[in-house]
MIMI-266816 format. One line per 4 residues: number of its first residue (from 0); their letters; for each residue x, y, z of C-alpha. Coordinates in steps of 0.25 Angstrom, whole numbers, plus 5000, padded with zeros to 4 digits. Layout:
NUM	a	X Y Z; ... .
***
This chain:
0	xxxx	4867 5122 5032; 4873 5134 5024; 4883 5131 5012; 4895 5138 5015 .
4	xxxx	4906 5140 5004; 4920 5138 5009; 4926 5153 5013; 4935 5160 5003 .
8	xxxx	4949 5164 5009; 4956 5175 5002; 4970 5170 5001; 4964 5161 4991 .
12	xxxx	4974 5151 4983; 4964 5146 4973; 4966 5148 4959; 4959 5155 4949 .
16	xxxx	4950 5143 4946; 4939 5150 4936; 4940 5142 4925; 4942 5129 4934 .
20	xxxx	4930 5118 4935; 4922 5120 4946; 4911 5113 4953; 4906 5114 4967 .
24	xxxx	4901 5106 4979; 4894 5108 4994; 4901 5101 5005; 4890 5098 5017 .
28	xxxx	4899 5095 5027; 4886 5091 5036; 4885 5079 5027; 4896 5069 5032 .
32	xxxx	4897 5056 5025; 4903 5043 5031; 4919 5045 5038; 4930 5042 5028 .
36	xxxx	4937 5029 5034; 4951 5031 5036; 4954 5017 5030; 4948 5021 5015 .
40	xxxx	4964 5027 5015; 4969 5013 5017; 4982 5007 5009; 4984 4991 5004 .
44	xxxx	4997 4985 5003; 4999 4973 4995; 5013 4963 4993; 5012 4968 4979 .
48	xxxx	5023 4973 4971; 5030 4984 4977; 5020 4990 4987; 5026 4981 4999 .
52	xxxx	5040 4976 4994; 5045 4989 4987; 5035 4999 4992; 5032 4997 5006 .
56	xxxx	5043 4988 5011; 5058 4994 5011; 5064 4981 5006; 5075 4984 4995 .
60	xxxx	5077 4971 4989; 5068 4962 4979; 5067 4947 4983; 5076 4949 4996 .
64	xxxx	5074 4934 4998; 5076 4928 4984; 5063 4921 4982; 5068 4923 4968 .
68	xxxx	5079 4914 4964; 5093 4924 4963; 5094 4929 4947; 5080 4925 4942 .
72	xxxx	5073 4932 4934; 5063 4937 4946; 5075 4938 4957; 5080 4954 4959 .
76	xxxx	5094 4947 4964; 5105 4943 4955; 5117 4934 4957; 5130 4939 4956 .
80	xxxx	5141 4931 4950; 5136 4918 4944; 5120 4917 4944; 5121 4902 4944 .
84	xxxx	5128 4902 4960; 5115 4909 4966; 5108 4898 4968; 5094 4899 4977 .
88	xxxx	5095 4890 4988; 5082 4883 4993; 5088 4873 5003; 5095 4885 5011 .
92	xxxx	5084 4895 5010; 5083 4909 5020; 5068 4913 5016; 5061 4908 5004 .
96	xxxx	5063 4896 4995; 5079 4897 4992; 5090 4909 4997; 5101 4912 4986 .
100	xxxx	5114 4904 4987; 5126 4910 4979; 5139 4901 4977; 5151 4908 4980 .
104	xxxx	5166 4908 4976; 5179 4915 4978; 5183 4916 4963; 5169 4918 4959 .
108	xxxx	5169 4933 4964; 5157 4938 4971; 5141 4932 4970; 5129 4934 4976 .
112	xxxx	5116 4942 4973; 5112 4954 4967; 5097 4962 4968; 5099 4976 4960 .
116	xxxx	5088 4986 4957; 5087 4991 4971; 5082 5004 4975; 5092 5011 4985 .
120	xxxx	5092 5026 4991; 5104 5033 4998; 5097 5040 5010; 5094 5028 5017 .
124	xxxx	5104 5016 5020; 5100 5002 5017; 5099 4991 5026; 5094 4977 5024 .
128	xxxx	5101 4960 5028; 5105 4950 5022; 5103 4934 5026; 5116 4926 5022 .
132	xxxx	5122 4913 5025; 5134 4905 5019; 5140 4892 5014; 5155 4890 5013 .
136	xxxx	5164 4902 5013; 5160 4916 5010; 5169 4928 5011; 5159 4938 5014 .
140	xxxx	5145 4944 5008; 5144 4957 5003; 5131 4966 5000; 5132 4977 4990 .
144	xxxx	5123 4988 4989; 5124 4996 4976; 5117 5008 4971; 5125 5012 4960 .
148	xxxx	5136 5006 4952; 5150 5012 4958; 5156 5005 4967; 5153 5017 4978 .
152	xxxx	5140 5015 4973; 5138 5002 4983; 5139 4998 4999; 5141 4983 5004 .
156	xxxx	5140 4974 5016; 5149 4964 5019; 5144 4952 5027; 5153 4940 5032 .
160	xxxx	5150 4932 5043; 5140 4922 5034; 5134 4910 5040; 5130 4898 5036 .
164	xxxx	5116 4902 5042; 5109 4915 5038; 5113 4927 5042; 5106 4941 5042 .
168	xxxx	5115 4953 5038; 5115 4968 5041; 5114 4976 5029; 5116 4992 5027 .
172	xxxx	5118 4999 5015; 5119 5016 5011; 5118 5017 4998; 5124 5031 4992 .
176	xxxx	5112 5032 4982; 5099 5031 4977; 5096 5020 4967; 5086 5011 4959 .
180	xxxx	5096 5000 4954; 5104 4998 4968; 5109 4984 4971; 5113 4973 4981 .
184	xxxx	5122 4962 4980; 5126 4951 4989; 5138 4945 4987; 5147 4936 4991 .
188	xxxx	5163 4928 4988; 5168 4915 4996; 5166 4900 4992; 5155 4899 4999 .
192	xxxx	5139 4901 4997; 5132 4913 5000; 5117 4912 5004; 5105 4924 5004 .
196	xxxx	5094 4922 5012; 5088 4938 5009; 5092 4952 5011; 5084 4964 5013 .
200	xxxx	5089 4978 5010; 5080 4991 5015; 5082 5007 5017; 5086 5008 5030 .
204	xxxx	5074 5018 5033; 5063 5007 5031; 5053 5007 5042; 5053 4991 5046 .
208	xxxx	5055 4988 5033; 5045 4999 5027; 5050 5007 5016; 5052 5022 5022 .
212	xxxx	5047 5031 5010; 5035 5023 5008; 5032 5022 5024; 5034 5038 5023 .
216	xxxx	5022 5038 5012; 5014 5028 5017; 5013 5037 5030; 5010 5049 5023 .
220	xxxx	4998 5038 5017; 4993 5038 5030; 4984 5026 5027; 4975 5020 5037 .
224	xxxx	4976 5005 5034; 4984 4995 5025; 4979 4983 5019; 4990 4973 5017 .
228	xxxx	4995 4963 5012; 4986 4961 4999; 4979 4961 4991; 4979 4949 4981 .
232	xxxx	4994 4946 4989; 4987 4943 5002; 4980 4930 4997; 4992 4923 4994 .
236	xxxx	5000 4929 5005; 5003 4919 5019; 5007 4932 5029; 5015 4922 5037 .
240	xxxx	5025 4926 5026; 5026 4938 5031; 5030 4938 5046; 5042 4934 5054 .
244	xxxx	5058 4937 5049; 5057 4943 5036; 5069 4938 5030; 5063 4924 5033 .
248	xxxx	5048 4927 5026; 5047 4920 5012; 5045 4927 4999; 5036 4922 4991 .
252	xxxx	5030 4925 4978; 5020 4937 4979; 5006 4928 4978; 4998 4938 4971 .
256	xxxx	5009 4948 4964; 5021 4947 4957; 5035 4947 4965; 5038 4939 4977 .
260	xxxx	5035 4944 4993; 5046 4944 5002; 5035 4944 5015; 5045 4956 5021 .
264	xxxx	5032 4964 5024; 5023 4954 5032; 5010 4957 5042; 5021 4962 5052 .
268	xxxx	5027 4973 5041; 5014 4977 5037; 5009 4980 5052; 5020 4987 5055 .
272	xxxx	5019 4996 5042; 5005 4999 5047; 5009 5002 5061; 5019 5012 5054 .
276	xxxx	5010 5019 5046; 5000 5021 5057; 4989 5013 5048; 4979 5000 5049 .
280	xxxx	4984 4985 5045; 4973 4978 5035; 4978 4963 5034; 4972 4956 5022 .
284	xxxx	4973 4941 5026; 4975 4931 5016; 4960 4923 5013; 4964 4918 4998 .
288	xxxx	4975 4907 4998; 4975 4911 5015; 4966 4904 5026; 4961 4908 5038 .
292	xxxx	4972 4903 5046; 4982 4913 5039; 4972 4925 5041; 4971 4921 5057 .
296	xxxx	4985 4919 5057; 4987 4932 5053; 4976 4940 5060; 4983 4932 5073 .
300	xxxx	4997 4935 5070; 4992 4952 5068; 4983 4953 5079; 4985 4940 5089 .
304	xxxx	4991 4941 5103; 5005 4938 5105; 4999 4925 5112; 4992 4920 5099 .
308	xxxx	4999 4910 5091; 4999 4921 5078; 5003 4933 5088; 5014 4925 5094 .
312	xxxx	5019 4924 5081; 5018 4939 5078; 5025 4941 5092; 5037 4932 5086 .
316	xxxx	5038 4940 5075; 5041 4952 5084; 5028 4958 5083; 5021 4956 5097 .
320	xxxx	5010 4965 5099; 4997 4962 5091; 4995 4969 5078; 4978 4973 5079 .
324	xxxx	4975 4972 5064; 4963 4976 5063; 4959 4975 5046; 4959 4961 5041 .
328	xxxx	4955 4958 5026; 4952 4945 5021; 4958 4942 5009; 4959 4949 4996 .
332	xxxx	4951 4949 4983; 4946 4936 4986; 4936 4939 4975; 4946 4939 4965 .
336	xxxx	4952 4927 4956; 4966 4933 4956; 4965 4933 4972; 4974 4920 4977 .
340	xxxx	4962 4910 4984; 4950 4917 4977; 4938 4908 4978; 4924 4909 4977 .
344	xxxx	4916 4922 4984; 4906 4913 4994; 4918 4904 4999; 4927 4916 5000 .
348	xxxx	4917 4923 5008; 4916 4912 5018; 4932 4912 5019; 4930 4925 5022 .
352	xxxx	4925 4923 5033; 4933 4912 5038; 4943 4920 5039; 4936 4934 5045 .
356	xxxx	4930 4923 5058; 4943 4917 5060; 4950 4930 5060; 4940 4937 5069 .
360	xxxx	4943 4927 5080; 4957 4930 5081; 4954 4945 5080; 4939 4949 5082 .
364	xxxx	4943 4964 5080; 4949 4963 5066; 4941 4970 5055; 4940 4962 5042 .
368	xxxx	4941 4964 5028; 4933 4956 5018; 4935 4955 5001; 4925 4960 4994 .
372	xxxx	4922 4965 4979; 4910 4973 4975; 4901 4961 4969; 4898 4950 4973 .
376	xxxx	4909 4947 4980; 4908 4959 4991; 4892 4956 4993; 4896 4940 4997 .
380	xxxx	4906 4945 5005; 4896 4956 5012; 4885 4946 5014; 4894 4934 5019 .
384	xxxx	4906 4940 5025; 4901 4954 5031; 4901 4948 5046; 4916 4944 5045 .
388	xxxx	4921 4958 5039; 4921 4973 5040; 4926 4978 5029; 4924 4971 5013 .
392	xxxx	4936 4976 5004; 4935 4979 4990; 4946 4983 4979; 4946 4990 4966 .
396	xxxx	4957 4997 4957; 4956 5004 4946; 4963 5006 4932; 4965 5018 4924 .
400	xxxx	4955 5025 4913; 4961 5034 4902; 4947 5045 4909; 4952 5053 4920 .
404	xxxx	4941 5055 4925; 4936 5040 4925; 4950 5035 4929; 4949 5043 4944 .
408	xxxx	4935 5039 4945; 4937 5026 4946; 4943 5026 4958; 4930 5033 4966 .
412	xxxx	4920 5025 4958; 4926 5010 4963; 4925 5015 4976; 4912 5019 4973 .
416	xxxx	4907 5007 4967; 4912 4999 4979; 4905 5008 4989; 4893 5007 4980 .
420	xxxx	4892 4992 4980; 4895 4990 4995; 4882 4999 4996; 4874 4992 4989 .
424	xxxx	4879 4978 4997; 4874 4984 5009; 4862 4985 5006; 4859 4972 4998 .
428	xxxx	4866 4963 5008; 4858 4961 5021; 4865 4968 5034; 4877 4970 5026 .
432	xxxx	4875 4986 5030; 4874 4985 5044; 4886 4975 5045; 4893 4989 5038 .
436	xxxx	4903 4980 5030; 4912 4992 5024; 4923 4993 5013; 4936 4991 5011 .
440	xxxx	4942 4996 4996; 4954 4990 5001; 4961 4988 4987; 4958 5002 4978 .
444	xxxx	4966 5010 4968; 4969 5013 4953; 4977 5001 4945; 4982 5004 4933 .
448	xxxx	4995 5007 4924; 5010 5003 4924; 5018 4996 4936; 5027 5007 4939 .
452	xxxx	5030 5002 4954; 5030 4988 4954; 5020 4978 4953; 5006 4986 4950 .
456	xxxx	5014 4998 4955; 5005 5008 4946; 5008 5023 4946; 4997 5033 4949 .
460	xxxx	4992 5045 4944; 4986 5059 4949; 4973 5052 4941; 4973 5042 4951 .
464	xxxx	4975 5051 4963; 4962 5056 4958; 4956 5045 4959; 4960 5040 4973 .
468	xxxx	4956 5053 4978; 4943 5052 4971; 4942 5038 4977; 4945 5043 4991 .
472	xxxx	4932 5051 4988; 4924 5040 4987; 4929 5033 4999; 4925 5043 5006 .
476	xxxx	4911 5046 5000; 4909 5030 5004; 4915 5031 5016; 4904 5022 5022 .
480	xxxx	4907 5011 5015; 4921 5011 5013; 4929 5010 5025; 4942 5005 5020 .
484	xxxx	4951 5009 5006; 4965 5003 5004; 4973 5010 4993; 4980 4999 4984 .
488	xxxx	4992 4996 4986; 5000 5009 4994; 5013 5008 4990; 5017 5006 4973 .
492	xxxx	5008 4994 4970; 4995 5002 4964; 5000 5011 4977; 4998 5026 4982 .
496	xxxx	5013 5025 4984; 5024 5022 4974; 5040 5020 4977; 5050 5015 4969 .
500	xxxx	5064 5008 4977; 5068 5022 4983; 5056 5031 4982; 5041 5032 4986 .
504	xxxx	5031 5042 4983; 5015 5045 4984; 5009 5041 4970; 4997 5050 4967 .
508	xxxx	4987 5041 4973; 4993 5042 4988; 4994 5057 4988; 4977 5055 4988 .
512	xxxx	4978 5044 4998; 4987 5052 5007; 4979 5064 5005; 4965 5060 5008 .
516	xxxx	4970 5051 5020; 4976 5062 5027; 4967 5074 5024; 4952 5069 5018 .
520	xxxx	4942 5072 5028; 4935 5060 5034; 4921 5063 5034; 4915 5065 5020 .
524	xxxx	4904 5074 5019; 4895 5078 5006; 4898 5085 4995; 4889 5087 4982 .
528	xxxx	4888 5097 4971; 4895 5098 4956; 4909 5092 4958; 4912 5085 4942 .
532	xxxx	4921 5077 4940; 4928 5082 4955; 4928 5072 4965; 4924 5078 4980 .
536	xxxx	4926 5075 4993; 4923 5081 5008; 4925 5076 5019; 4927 5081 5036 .
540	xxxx	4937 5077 5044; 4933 5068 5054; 4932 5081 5065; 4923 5089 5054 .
544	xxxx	4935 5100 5055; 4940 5099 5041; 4933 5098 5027; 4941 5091 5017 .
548	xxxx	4937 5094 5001; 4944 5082 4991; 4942 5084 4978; 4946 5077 4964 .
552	xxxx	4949 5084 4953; 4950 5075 4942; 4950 5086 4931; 4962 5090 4924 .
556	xxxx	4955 5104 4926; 4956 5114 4940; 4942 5115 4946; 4936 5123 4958 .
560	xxxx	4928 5114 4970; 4919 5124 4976; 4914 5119 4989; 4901 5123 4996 .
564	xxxx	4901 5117 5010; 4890 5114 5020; 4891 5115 5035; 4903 5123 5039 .
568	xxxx	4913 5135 5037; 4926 5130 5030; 4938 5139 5030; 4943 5146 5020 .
572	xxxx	4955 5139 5017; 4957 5124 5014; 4970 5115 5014; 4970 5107 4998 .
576	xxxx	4979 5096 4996; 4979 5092 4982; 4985 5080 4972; 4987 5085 4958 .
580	xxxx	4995 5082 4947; 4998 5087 4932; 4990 5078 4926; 4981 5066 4928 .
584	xxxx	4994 5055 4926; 5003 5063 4935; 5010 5053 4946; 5021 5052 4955 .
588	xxxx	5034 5044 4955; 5043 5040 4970; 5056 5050 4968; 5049 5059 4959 .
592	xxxx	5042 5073 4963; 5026 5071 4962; 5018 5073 4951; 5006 5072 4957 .
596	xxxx	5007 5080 4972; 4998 5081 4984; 4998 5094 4989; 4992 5103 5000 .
600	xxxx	4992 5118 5002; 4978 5129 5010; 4969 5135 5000; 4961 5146 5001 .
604	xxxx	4947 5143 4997; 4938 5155 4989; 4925 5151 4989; 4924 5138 4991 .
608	xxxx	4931 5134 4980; 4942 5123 4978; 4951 5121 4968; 4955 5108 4964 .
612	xxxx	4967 5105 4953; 4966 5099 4942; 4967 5083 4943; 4968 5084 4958 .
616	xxxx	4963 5079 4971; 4961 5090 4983; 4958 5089 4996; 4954 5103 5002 .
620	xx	4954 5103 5016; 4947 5112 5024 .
***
């Protein structure tokens, strides 16, 4: 087959690149490699600091049903008036351990609660309820929404017609501006006593309690599969907790993290957020402090007929139809002694799979997910378990190094290593190839720096974009091993997106992941010759119609790709979108104009030649 170079177009917009580096590479189209599974673009989403609650979910308020104790030190709600007549009350409880009581009195002026620090916009209005009940006489209640501290500056509901039982009130709100320090208060005047069960207070443009901004990026995301809801959280998780009213699901102290889960986004919330985004549920189930009753439980409450006693229950709680879940893991990081029921490898296996038998007889289609980690860990679980999964899951994360070079090759090299160690499994352990057990990096990313976003909400950097790109790369070049790649976690926490109270943005590692998912090719085919320190990638699209050329620049220096491919005429003109940035440490913030861009504009090609941008990722698409 001739070698043909790619055609020179004379409206050319290249730059003079004489004094750039340049090396060069022969593309053999004829030469296809394994398909790039779509899943490899896959996201996890953890109960973990903001991802969910303050991320993903719409909810305004902190500790909407006062699992803290009113004016602690851990509670974001205040008294007002005495603190010493808000007393939590346990023997007259809405949802939880205790509901705040306040004493009232004519001459005492008005008392209730107080949360501040909320973030507030003025495009959207605000909507949101309130459960309250009575003792004795009380005038009326008044909630007061404030963003600013005039007195135009502020909207309140008044609400009469209290009950000695609870009652759920309307509430609706347009603030006038847009604000990081807003405030709610609830107050109240009379001789009576004034009970909270909990309130919730959303934009009104959430999507069944979804926050709008982030559904919008998430969408743009485009990824195939989510894996929720942990992650070391799932071990100590009961997903019972999660289902039914949700004003009546109990907080409880997050069992793994810091801060406290309001169980507001529960097995149904997350199947609806993936049928809203188009993608695939992966349900972790909970084989630490969990049994097998649990998992079946809720493996019969997703997928059970309407007749079965878990889908009957599903059915009660407005949701009929079966949901067809098809990825199940089981467990997480069962290996590790930070993980909530950790025990010893062997008897771990054989839970293992306990619980895959009992969950295939309630659902023989489900595809299962097992823990492994490269070692000795993944072999046992390979030679005792492959017959009760099809995917094993590994994780890794990595820290930061002062070399940049070094520091975006890390990223490529784990998954490397993995891909490397499940090879050599294959053909040490006896049939393990032929029962083709594949991979799932179903935890990966970089981990290091300050907590800008909440809990392990780390920012990102154009350095890291690299090398998520270059990682992407290596996905592909193992693509018959690795089936399955879960970014960790989507939104703020270690996430691709970050958002503060009113604001959400792309950080610089989602303009990659959004890029490759939507314009890699899916067949990668071989490429060899001098690249240095440039990482290279080719691939089809899956009808052989379209070449794409990706391409990692980590130099701080332009350099020129010239391209040699085998097997077919390519057009004179190519469509480049590229990531790039001013420097190494460039990053983006929600509400500010981007450092770091993702751009696209046709380029006319002389000679075969690409040019590729200092510290940039480029993805030229022929």
């Amino acid at each position: 087959m001739s070698i043909l170079p790619i055609l020179f177009a004379s409206s050319a917009l290249v730059a003079n690149t004489q004094a750039d580096q340049s090396f060069q590479v022969i593309i053999d189209t004829s030469k296809e490699k394994a398909p790039i599974s779509k899943y490899v673009y896959g996201q996890f989403i953890e109960h973990l600091g903001r991802c969910i609650n303050g991320g993903i979910w719409a909810e305004v308020l902190e500790d909407r049903k006062f699992f803290h104790p009113v004016g602690g030190d851990e509670s974001p709600w205040k008294p007002i008036g005495p603190a010493d007549l808000v007393v939590m009350d346990k023997g007259n409880a809405y949802v939880g351990e205790h509901s705040p009581r306040v004493a009232l009195s004519k001459e005492g002026g008005p008392r209730g609660l107080v949360q501040e620090e909320l973030g507030l916009r003025n495009d959207v209005d605000y909507t949101g309820r309130i459960v309250l009940w009575k003792k004795g006489s009380i005038d009326s209640v008044h909630v007061t929404l404030k963003w600013g501290s005039q007195e135009s500056e502020r909207q309140s509901c008044t609400l009469d017609l209290l009950k000695e039982e609870p009652v759920t009130f309307p509430l609706r709100f347009s603030p006038e501006g847009k604000t990081h320090t807003g405030c709610l208060e609830i107050t109240a005047e009379g001789d009576g006593e004034l009970f909270v069960g909990c309130v919730s207070l959303m934009p009104a443009d959430n999507v069944n309690g979804l926050r709008a901004d982030t559904l919008a990026l998430l969408k743009e995301l485009d990824s195939p599969v989510y894996r929720w809801p942990g992650g070391n959280f799932v071990s100590g998780y009961d997903w019972k907790d999660g289902i039914g009213a949700p004003d009546k699901r109990p907080p409880r102290k997050n069992p793994a993290w810091q801060g406290i889960e309001p169980n507001d986004f529960g097995l149904d919330e997350f199947l609806f957020f993936c049928r809203e985004l188009g993608t695939e549920p992966y349900i972790v189930v909970n084989s630490g402090l969990g049994e097998v009753d649990s998992a079946v439980g809720e493996l019969e409450y997703a997928n059970g007929a309407p007749d079965t006693t878990m889908g009957r229950l599903r059915a009660e709680k407005g949701h009929p139809g079966p949901y067809g879940v098809k990825w199940w893991g089981i467990g997480n990081e069962m290996y590790g002694d930070w993980q909530l029921g950790h025990m010893p490898l062997e008897e771990y296996a054989q839970k293992h799979n306990r619980f895959a038998e009992a969950m295939r007889r309630i659902d023989a289609s489900i595809q299962i997910i097992g823990v492994g980690a490269v070692g000795e860990w993944s072999e046992t679980m390979l030679r005792d378990c492959s017959g009760e999964m099809k995917l094993l899951s590994e994780h890794f994360y990595n820290g930061e190094k002062p070399d940049l070079l070094e520091h975006i090759r890390q990223i490529p090299d784990s998954v490397k290593r993995i891909a490397d160690a499940h090879r050599k499994y294959r053909k040490e352990i006896e049939g393990l190839a032929e029962k083709d057990i594949r991979i799932a990096i179903d935890e990966w990313n970089y981990w290091y720096g300050p907590q800008i976003y909440g809990e392990i909400g780390v920012r990102y950097h154009l350095k890291d974009a690299l090398g998520v790109a270059a990682g992407l790369h290596e996905f592909a070049r193992n693509a018959d091993l690795l089936f399955m790649g879960n970014y960790a976690q989507t939104v703020n926490v270690i996430g691709c997106i970050k958002t503060t109270k009113t604001d959400a943005a792309f950080d610089t590692t989602g303009l990659v992941l959004k890029l490759y998912r939507r314009h890699l090719g899916t067949i990668p085919v071989e490429v060899t010759g001098e690249t240095g320190d440039l990482d290279v990638l080719a691939a089809l699209a899956a009808d052989k119609q379209r070449l794409t050329v990706a391409v990692v620049n980590p130099s701080k220096e332009p350099a020129v790709l010239e391209c040699r491919v085998v097997g077919r005429n390519l057009p004179a003109k190519a469509m480049l979108w590229e990531i790039t940035g001013p420097d190494e440490n460039s990053y983006n913030e929600p509400g500010k104009e981007p450092n770091v861009t993702l751009t696209n504009r046709e380029i006319a090609v002389e000679g075969g030649k690409l040019p590729l941008a200092p510290l940039s990722v480029s993805l030229f698409v022929f």
